[in-house]
C-alpha positions in Angstrom: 18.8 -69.3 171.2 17.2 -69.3 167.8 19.1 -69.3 164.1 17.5 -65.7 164.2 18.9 -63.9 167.4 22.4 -64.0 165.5 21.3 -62.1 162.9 19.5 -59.1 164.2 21.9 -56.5 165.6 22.6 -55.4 169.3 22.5 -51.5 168.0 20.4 -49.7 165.7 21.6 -46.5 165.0 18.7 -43.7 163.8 20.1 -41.8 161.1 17.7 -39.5 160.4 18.9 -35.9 160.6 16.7 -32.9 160.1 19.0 -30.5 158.3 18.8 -26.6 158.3 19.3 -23.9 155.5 22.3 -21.9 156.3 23.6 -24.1 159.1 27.1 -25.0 158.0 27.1 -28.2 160.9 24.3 -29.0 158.7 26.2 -28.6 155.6 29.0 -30.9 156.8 26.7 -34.0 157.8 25.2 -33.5 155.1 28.3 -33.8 152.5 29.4 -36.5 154.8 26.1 -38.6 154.0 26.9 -38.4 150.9 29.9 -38.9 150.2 30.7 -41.2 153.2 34.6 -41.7 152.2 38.1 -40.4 153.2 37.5 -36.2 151.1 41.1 -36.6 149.2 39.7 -34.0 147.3 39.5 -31.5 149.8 42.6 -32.6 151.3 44.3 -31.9 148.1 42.4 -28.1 147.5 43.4 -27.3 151.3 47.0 -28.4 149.8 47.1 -26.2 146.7 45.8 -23.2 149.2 48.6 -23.3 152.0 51.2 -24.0 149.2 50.3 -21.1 146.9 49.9 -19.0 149.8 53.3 -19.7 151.4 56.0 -16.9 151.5 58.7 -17.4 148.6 61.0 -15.7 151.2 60.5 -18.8 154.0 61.5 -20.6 151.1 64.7 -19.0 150.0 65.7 -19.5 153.7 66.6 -23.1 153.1 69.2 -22.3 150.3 73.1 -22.2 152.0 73.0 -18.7 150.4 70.2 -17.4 150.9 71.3 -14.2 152.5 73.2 -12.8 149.5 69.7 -13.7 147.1 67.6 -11.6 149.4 
C-alpha cells in the first residue's frame, strides 16, 4: 500500500446541480450551497411570525384570573 492510497478518498460526491427558474426545491439547494450553515436567521424570522401571530386571548388563559379579564 503506497503513502498515496491514504490520501485519496473512498467517496467522491458530484455536486453539480443543474438548477431551475421557478423551482422552489431548486431555490432551497441552492440557498443551502451557499450558505452551507445552521439558518439562525430564518429560525429567528419563523419566531417573530408565530409569536406576533399568536392569540392574546391563549395568552390571558395562563393568568389565575383570567376569566374576570375577558
Amino acid at each position: 500500500m503506497a503513502a498515496g492510497d491514504a490520501a485519496t478518498p473512498l467517496l467522491v460526491l458530484e455536486t453539480t446541480y443543474q438548477y431551475h427558474e421557478g423551482c422552489p426545491a431548486c431555490a432551497v439547494e441552492r440557498s443551502k450551497a451557499v450558505n452551507p450553515g445552521i439558518p439562525y436567521m430564518r429560525f429567528f424570522h419563523i419566531w417573530i411570525i408565530i409569536l406576533v401571530s399568536s392569540n392574546g386571548r391563549a395568552l390571558a388563559f395562563t393568568h389565575p384570573h383570567a376569566i374576570s379579564l375577558l
